[in-house]
C-alpha positions in Angstrom: 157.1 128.7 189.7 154.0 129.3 191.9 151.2 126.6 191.1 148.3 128.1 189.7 145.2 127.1 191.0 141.5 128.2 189.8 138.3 127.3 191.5 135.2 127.3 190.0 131.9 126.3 191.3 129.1 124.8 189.4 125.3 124.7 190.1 124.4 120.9 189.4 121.2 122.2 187.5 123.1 123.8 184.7 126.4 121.1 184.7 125.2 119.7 181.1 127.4 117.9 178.7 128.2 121.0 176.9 130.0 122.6 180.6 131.5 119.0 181.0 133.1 119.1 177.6 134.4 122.9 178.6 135.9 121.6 181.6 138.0 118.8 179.6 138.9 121.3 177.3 140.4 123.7 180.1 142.6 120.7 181.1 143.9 120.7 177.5 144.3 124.6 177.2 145.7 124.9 180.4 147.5 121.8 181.9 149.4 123.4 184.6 147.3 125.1 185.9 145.2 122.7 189.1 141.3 123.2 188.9 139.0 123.0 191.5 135.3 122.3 190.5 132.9 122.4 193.7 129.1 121.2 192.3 126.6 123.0 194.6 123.3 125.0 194.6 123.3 129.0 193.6 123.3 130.3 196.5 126.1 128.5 198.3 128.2 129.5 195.3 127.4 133.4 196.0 128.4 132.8 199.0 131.7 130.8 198.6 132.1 133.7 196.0 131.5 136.4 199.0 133.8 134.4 201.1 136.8 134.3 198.1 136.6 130.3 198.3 136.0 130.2 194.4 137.2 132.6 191.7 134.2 132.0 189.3 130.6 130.4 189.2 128.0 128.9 186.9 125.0 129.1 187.7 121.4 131.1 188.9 123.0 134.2 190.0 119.2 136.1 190.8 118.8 133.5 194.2 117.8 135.9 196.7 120.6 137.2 198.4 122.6 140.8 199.8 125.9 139.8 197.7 126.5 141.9 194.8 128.2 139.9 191.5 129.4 140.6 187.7 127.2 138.7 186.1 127.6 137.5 182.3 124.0 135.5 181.0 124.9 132.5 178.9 122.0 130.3 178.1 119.0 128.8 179.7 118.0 125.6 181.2 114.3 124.9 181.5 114.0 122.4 184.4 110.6 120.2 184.9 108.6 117.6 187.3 108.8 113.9 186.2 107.5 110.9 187.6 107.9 107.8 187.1 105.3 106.5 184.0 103.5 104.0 186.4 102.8 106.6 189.3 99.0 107.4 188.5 96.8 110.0 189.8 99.3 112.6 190.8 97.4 115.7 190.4 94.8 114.9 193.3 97.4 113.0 195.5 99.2 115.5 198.2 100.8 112.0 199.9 103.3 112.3 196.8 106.9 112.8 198.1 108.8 115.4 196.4 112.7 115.2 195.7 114.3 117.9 195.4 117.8 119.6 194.7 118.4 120.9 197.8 118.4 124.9 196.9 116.1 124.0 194.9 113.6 125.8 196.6 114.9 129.0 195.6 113.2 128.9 192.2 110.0 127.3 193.5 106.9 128.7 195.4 107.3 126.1 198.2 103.9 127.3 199.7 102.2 125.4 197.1 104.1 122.1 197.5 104.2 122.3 201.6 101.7 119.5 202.4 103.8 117.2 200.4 106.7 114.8 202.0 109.5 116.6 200.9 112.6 115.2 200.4 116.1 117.3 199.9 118.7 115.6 198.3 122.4 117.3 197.3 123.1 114.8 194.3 120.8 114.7 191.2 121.9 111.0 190.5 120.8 109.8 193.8 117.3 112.1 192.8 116.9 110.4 189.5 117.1 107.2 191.2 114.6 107.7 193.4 112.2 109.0 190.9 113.1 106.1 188.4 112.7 103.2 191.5 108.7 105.1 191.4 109.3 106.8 195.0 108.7 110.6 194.4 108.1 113.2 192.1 111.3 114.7 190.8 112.4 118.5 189.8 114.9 117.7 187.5 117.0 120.0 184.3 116.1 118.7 180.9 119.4 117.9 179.8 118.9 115.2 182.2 115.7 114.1 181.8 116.1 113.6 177.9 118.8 111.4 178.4 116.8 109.2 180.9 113.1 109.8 179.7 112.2 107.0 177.5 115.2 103.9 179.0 113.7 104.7 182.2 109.8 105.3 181.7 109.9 108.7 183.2 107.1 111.4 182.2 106.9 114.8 182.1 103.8 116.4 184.2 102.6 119.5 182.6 99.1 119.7 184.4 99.0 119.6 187.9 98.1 122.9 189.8 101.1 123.1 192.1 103.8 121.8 190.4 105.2 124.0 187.3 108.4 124.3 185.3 111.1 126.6 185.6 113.8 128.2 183.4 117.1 128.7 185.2 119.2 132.0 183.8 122.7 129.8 183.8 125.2 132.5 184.0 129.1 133.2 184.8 129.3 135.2 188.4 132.4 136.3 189.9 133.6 139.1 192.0 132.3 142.7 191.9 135.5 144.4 192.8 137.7 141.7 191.5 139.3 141.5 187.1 137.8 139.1 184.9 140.8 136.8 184.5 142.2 135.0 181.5 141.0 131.9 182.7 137.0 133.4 183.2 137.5 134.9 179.6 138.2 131.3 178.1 135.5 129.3 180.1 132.9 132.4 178.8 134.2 132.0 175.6 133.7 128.1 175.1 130.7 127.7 176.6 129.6 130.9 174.3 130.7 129.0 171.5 128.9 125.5 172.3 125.7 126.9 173.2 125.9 128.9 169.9 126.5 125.4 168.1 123.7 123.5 170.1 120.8 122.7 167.6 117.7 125.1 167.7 
């Protein structure tokens, strides 16, 4: 029989434990069946999705764009600025180098933060590390900042003029003219069911 292979593609500021636990449990609903997860920003996934290189994505699918998607809403993942506790005076200091998620910049008014050093990175570790060895201000999801906030003396910064938070839409997108396979159907349904079972 034909190996079955499905290919989804995850935007790295929505990949929480809860789509990490989904993806182990595909392996044990499906084991023949060879997955493909590709971990990049939202609008590289429309576009793999345009150019049939993935079958399904999670992530921001309102990135500005011409492509048209199904789109199923999920839940929402409020992403913030940290810095490291020690870097003082942030709100007066434009010498501050950003970090960023490269595609990123999508959800943010970069206008505001264009005097800053900006720095775009494709790996949120590598960002985290950065921000936790004090060398820039991070935009980072809070999934990941709670689990690094207090071990690592990071801080949130709520009142600086430029730099605001941001809720990402995290949502299923796949094909406009193409059926919502079995395989969409389960991932939509697990992740359904663990965000309903998340604490409020």
């Amino acid at each position: 029989s034909e190996q079955i292979i499905f290919r989804v593609g995850i935007d790295p500021l929505v990949f929480n434990k809860e789509v990490k636990q989904t993806l182990l449990e595909f392996s044990e609903a499906f084991p023949n069946v060879d997955l493909l997860v590709v971990t990049k920003p939202s609008f590289v996934l429309g576009n793999y999705i345009n150019e049939g290189k993935i079958d399904l994505a999670l992530g921001n699918p309102y990135h500005k764009t011409g492509n048209d998607f199904n789109i199923d809403e999920l839940f929402y993942v409020n992403c913030w600025w940290v810095a490291h506790e020690a870097l003082t005076n942030i709100e007066s200091n434009t010498s501050q180098r950003i970090l960023l998620m490269d595609g990123s910049e999508e959800l943010l008014n970069l206008s505001n933060i264009a005097a800053y050093n900006l720095w775009r990175l494709d790996d949120l570790g590598t960002i985290l590390d950065l921000c936790k060895a004090q060398k820039g201000i991070a935009f980072l999801p809070e999934f990941l900042i709670e689990e690094n906030e207090k071990q690592n003396k990071l801080r949130r910064i709520n009142d600086h003029p430029d730099l605001f938070g941001k809720r990402v839409t995290a949502s299923l997108f796949w094909p406009t003219h193409s059926d919502f396979s079995h395989f969409n159907q389960w991932i939509k349904g697990e992740l359904r069911r663990s965000v309903d079972h998340q604490p409020k």
